[in-house]
C-alpha positions as CSV (number, residue, x, y, z in Angstrom):
1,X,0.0,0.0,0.0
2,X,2.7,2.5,1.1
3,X,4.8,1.4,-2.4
4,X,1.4,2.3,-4.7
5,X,1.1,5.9,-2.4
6,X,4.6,6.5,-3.2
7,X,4.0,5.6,-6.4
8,X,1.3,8.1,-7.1
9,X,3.0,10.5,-5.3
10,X,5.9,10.7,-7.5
11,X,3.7,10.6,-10.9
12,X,1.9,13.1,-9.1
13,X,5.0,15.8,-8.4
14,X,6.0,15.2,-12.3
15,X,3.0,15.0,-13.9
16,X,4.4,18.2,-15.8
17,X,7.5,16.6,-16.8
18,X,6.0,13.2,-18.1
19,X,3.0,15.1,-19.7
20,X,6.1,17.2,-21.4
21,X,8.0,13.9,-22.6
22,X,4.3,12.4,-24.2
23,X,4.1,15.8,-25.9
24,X,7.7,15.5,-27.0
25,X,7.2,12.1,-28.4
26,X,3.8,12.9,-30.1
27,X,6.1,15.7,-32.4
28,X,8.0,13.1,-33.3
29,X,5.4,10.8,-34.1
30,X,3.4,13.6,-36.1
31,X,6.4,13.9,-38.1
32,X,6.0,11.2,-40.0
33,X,2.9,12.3,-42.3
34,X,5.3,14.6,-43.4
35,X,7.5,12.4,-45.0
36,X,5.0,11.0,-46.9
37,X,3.7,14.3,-47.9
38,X,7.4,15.3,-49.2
39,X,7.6,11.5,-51.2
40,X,4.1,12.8,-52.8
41,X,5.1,16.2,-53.8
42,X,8.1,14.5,-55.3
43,X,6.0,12.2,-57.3
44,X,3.7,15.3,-58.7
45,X,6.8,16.9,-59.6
46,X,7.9,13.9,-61.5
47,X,4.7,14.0,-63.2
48,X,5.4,17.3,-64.1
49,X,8.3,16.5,-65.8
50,X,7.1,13.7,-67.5
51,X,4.5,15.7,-69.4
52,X,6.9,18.5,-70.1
53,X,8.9,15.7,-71.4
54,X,6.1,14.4,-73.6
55,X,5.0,18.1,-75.0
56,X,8.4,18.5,-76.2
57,X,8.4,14.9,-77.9
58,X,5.5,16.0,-80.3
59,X,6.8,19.9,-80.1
60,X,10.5,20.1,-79.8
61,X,13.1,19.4,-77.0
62,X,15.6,21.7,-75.9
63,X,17.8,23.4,-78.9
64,X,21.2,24.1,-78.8
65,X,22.4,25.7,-82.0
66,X,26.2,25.2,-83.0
67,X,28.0,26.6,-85.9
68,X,28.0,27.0,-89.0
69,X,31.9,25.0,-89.2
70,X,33.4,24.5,-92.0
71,X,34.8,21.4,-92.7
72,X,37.3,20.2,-95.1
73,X,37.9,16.6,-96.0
74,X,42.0,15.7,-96.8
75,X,44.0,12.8,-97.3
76,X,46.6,11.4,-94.9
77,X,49.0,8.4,-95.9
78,X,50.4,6.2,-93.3
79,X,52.8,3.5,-93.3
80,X,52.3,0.7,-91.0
81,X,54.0,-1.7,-89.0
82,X,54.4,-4.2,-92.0
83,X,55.6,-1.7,-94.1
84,X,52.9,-1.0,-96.0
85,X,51.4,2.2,-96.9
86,X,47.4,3.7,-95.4
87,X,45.3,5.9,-97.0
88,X,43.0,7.4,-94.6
89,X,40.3,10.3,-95.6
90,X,40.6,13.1,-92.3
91,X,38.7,16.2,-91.4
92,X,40.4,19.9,-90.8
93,X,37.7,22.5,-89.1
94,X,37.7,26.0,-89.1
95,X,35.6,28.0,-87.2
96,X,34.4,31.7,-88.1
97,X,36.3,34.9,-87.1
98,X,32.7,37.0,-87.1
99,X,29.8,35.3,-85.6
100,X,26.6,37.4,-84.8
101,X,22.9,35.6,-83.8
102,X,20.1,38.3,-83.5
103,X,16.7,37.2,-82.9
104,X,13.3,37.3,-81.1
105,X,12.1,34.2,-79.2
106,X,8.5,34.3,-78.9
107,X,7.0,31.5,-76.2
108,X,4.1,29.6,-75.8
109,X,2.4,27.8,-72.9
110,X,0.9,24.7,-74.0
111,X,-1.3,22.6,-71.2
112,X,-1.8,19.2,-70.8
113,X,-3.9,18.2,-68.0
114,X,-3.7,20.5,-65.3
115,X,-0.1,21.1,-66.3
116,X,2.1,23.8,-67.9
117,X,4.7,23.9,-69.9
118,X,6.6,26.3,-71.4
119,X,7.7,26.3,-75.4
120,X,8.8,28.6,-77.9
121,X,9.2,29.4,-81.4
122,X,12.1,31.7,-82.8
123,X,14.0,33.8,-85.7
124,X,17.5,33.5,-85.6
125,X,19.1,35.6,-88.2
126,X,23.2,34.1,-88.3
127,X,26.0,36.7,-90.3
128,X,29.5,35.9,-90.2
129,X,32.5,35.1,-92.1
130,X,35.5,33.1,-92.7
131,X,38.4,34.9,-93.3
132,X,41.8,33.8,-95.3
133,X,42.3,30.0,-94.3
134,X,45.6,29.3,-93.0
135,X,46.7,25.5,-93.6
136,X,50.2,26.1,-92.9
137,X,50.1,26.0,-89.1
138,X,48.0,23.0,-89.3
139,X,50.7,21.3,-91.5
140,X,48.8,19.6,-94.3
141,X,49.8,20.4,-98.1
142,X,47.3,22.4,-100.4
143,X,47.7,19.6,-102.4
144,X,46.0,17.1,-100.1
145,X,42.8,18.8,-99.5
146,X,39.7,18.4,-101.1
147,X,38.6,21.7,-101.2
148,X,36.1,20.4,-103.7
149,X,34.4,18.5,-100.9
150,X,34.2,21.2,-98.6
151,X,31.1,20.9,-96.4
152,X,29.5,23.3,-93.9
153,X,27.4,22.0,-90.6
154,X,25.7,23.2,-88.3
155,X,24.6,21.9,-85.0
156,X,20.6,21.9,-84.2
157,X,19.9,19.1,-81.3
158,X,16.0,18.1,-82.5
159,X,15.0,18.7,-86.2
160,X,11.1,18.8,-85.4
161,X,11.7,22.2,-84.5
162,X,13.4,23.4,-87.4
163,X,9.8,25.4,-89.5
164,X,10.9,25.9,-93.0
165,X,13.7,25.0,-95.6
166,X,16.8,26.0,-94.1
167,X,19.8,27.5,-96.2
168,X,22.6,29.7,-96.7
169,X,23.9,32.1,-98.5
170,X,27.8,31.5,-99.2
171,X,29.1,34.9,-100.7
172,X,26.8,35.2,-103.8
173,X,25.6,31.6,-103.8
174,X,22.8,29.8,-101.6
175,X,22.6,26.2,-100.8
176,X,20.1,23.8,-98.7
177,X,20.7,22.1,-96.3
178,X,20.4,18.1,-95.2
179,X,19.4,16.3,-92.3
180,X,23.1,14.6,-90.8
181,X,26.5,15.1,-90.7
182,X,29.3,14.2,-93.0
183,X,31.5,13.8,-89.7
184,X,29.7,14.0,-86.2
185,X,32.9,13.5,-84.0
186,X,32.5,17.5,-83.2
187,X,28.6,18.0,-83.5
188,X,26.7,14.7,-82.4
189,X,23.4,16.0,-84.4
190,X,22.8,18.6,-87.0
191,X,23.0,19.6,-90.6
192,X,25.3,19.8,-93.7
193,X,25.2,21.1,-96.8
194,X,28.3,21.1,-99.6
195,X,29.8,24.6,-100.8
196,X,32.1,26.0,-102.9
197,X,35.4,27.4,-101.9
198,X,36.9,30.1,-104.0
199,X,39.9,29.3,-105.4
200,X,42.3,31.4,-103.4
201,X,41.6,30.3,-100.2
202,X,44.2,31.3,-98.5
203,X,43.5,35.0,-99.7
204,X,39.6,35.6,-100.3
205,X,37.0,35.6,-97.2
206,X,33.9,33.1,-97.2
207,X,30.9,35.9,-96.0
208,X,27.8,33.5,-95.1
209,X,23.8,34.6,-93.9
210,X,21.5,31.8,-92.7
211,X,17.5,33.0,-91.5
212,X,16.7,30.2,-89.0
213,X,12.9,29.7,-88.0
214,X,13.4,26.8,-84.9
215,X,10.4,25.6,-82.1
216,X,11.6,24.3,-78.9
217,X,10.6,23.6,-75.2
218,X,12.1,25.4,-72.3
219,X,15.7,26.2,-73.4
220,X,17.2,28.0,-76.0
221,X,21.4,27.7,-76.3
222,X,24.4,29.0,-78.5
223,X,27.7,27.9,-78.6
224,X,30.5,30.7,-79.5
225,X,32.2,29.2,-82.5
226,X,33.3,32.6,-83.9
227,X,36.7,34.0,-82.9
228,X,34.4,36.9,-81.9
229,X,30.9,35.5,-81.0
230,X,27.9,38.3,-80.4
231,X,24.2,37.5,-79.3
232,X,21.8,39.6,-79.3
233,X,18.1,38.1,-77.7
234,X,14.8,39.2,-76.9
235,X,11.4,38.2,-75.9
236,X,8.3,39.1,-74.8
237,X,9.2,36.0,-71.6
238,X,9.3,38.3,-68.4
239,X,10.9,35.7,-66.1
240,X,14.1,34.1,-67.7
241,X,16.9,32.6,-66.7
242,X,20.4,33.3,-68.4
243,X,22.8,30.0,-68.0
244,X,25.3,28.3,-69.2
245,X,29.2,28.9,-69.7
246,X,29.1,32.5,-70.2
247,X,26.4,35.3,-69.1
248,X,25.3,38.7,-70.7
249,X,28.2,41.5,-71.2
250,X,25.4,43.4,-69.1
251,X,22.7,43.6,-67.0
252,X,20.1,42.3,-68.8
253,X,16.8,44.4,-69.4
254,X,13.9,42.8,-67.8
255,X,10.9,44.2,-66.9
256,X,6.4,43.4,-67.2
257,X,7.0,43.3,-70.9
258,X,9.6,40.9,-71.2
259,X,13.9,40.8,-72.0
260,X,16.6,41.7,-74.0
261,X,20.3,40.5,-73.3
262,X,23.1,40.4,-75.1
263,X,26.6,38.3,-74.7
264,X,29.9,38.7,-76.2
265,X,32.4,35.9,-76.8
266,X,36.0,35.8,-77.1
267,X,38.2,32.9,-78.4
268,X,40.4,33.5,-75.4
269,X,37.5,32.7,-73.6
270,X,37.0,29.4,-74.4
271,X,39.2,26.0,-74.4
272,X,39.5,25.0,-78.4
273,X,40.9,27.2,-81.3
274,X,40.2,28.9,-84.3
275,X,41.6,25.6,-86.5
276,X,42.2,21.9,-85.8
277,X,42.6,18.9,-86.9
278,X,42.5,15.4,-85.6
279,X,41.9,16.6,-82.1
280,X,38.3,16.2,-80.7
281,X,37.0,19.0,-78.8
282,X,34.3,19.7,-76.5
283,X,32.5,23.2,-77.9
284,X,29.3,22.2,-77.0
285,X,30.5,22.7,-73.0
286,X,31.1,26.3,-73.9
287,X,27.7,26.9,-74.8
288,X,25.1,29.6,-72.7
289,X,21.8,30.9,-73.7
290,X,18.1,31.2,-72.2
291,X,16.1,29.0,-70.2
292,X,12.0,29.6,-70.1
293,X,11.3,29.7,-66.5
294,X,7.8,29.0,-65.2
295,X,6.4,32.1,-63.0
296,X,5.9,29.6,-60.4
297,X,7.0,26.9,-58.9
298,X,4.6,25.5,-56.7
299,X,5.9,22.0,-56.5
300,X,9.2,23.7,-55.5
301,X,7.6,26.1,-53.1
302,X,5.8,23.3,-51.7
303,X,8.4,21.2,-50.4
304,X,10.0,24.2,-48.8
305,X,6.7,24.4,-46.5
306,X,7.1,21.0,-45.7
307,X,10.3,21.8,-44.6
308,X,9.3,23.8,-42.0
309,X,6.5,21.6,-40.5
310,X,8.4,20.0,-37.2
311,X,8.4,24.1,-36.8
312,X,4.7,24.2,-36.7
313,X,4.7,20.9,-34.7
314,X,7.0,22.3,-31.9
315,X,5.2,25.3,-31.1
316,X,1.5,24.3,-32.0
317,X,2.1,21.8,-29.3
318,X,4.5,23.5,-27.3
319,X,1.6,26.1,-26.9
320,X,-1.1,23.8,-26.3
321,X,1.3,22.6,-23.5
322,X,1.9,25.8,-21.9
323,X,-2.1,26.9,-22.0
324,X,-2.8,23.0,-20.5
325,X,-0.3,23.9,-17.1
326,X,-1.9,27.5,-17.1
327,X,-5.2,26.8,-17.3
328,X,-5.0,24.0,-15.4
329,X,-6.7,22.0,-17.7
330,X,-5.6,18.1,-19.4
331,X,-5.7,17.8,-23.0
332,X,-5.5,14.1,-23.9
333,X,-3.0,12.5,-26.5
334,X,-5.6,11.6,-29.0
335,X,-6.4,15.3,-29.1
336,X,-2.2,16.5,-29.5
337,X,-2.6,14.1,-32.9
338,X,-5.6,15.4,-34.3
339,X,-4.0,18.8,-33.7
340,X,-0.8,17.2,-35.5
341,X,-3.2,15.8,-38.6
342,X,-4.8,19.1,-39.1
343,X,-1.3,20.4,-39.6
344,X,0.0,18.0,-41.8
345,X,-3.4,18.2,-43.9
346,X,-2.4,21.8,-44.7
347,X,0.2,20.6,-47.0
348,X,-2.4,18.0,-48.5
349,X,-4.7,21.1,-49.1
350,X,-1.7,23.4,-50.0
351,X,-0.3,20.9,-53.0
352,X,-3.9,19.5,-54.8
353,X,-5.0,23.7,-54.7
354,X,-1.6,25.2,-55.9
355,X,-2.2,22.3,-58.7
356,X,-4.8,24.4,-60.3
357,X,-4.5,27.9,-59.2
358,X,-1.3,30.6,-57.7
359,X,0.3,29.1,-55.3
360,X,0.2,32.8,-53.6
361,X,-3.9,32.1,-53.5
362,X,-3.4,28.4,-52.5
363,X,-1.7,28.8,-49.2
364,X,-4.3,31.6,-48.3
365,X,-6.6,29.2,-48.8
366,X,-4.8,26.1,-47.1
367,X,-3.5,28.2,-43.8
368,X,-6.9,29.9,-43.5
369,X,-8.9,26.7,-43.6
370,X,-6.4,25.1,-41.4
371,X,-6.4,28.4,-39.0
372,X,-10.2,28.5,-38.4
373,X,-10.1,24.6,-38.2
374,X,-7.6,24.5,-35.2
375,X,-9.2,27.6,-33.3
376,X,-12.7,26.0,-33.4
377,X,-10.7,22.6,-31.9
378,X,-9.4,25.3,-29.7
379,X,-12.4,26.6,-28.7
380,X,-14.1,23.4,-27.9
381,X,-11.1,22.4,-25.7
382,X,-10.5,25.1,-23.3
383,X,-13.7,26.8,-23.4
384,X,-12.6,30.3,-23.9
385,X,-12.7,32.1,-27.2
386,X,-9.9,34.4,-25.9
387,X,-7.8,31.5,-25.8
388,X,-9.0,30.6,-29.1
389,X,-8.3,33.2,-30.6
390,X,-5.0,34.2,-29.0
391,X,-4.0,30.6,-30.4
392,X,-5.7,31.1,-34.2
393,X,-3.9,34.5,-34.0
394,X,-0.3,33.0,-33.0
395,X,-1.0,30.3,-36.1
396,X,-2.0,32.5,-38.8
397,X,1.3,34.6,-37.7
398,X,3.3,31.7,-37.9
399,X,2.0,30.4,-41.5
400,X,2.3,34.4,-42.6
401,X,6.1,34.1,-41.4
402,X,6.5,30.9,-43.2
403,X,4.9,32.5,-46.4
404,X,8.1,35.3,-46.5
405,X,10.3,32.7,-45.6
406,X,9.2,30.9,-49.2
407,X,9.3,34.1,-51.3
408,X,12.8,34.9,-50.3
409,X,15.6,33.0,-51.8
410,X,18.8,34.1,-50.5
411,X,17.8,35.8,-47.7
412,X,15.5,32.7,-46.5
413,X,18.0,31.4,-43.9
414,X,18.9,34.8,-42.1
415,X,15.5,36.2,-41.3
416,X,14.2,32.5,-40.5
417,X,16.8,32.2,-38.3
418,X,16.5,35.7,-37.0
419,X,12.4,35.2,-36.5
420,X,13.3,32.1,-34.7
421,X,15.6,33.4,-32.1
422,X,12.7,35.7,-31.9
423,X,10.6,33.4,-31.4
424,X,12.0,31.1,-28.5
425,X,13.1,34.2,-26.9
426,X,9.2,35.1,-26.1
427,X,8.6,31.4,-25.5
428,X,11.6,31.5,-23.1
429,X,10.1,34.7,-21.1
430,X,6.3,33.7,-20.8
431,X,7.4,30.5,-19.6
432,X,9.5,32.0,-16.8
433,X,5.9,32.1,-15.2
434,X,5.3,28.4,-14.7
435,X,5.4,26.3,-11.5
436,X,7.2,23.5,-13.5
437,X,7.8,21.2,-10.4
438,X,4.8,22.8,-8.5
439,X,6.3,23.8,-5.1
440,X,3.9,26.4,-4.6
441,X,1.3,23.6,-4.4
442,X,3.4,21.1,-2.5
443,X,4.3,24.0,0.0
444,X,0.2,24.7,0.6
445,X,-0.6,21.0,0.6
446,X,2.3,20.5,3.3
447,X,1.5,23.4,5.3
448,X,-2.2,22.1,5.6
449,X,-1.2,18.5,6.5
450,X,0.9,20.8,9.1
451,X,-1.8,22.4,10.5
């Protein structure tokens, strides 16, 4: 009998302590859902990606535009091990000294489902030239050239997005070009066409003009093949990326009506020459350009609220706590986890909304559902709409926090970790208040027993 008293005594002077250690296991616990809601948002945003992927099969993919190179075909004789002599056929390229792309990109959203994805259509005017060839620091004889099987490519990475009969104009002539490559150990995909060299080479300049009209999804590239490469770019798109190897020369103009931007490329700049031959380079690593990005990214901005929901957790519960010693009232475990699942059923609410309109208008309408949800619970546990409220308040704060914490990019980590400290701090001073061990009410029980 006197173990069972001692007993309850002892559950009875740390009643706080265990109820805090239940409370503290409970976050954990509530935790979980959250997992799963991150490994659905993940699967959403695959989805995502696998209709962008099939738009762009039946549109276009990605373009990156290489070239134009001109490519020469010559003869190199070997002799062997047994003595005997090789003929093989080999490929000198020369890039262009002048290189200038101008054009307008002009995008689309096309939807499938309740998906978006972004595609374009363009007109790429491309002017350059090749001046005087030089063969002598690439030590192969005139006389082993086939300047009669010169050929010019150009790289283009999906031919469904090329519009209309592409050719070029070679000083005073114009020729077409074909599908495939003569030689793809530089340019994996693209197009060819022959031309005709004049017959000083060494002496006379090759001017060219090509008028491109290309469709493609998401991202638009160039790679600086000229000795001096300029772009020139603009689009009605107001929220682009600019990527790749190289960015603009300057700040980019972009405002409500869209972008201009424009680079400038030096040879020294990049990791190939002018000339080569033999040697297989990597140019396409060199390449930059425009990326289409969607004006939001709710998937994205999703998973960052996730993020944050052992935050809502802590201090939904750690509240609920506080008001429980206060008030002096007991609020059962079953009741911490239905607190817990209308927190974690924001995110539910927060994802299948921001799936069909802003995620901006989503999470008003997620936090405020959850918000009046949880203060109505509130309400129905403690009995006092002050308390109610003063809790509904302190939530809708919190989710308004977490909504600037989502906006911001780099500045996400300094003022969430400046609200924070804020945060405890309070939690730290209004908690100053509680009899944690209960010695006032040990002293007054003693005293009677006293007396």
């Amino acid at each position: 009998m006197q173990d069972n008293t001692s007993a309850e005594s002892f559950l009875h002077r740390n009643r706080i302590t265990i109820k805090g250690f239940i409370v503290g296991i409970l976050i954990l616990i509530m935790l979980i859902p959250s997992v799963f809601i991150m490994n659905l948002v993940s699967e959403r945003s695959e989805r995502q990606r696998e209709v962008a992927a099939e738009v762009s099969s039946k549109w276009a993919g990605t373009q990156t535009i290489t070239g134009p190179l001109l490519v020469i075909p010559y003869t190199e004789t070997v002799q062997n091990k047994d003595g005997k002599t090789e003929v093989f056929e080999k490929y000198v390229y020369f890039l262009p000294d002048q290189l200038s792309i101008n054009g307008k990109l002009q995008p689309e959203i096309r939807h499938r489902s309740i998906f978006t994805i972004a595609v374009y259509k363009t007109d790429i005017n491309i002017k350059g030239n090749f001046n005087a060839l030089n063969f002598d620091q690439l030590h192969i004889p005139q006389s082993l050239l086939h300047t009669d099987r010169a050929f010019i490519c150009m790289g283009i990475d999906d031919f469904r997005g090329i519009e209309d009969q592409l050719e070029i104009q070679w000083n005073d002539s114009i020729f077409t070009f074909n599908a495939g490559l003569p030689d793809n150990s530089i340019i994996p995909a693209g197009v060819s066409t022959p031309v005709v060299l004049t017959k000083n080479i060494r002496g006379n300049p090759c001017n060219f003009t090509i008028h491109l009209r290309l469709r493609g999804s998401e991202r638009l590239a160039f790679t600086p093949v000229g000795k001096t490469t300029e772009v020139h770019f603009s689009s009605p798109w107001t929220n682009p990326s600019f990527d790749g190897s190289f960015l603009p020369v300057v700040t980019p103009v972009v405002s409500e009506k869209g972008f201009t931007a424009n680079w400038k490329v030096q040879h020294l700049n990049r990791n190939y020459p002018q000339s080569w031959k033999d040697t297989k380079y990597d140019i396409a690593s060199s390449s930059f350009g425009i990326t289409l990005l969607q004006s939001v990214d709710s998937y994205a901005k999703t998973m960052r609220s996730v993020k944050y929901a052992i935050l809502f957790l802590a201090l939904s519960f750690g509240l609920y706590f506080f008001v429980e010693i206060l008030q002096k009232t007991t609020v059962h475990p079953v009741q911490y986890v239905l607190i817990g699942l209308a927190l974690s059923i924001f995110y539910t609410l927060l994802l299948s909304i921001s799936e069909y309109l802003q995620f901006n208008i989503a999470y008003t309408i997620a936090s405020t559902a959850t918000v009046l949800l949880i203060t109505l619970y509130t309400k129905t546990l403690f009995h006092k709409w002050k308390i109610a409220i003063l809790f509904g308040g302190l939530l809708a704060m919190l989710y308004g926090f977490i909504f600037i914490l989502i906006q911001l990019q780099d500045g996400a980590l300094l003022f969430g970790s400046i609200g924070l400290f804020i945060l405890i701090a309070i939690i730290m001073y209004y908690s100053r208040k509680i009899d944690w061990y209960e010695k006032n009410k040990n002293e007054v029980e003693t005293n009677v027993t006293l007396s």
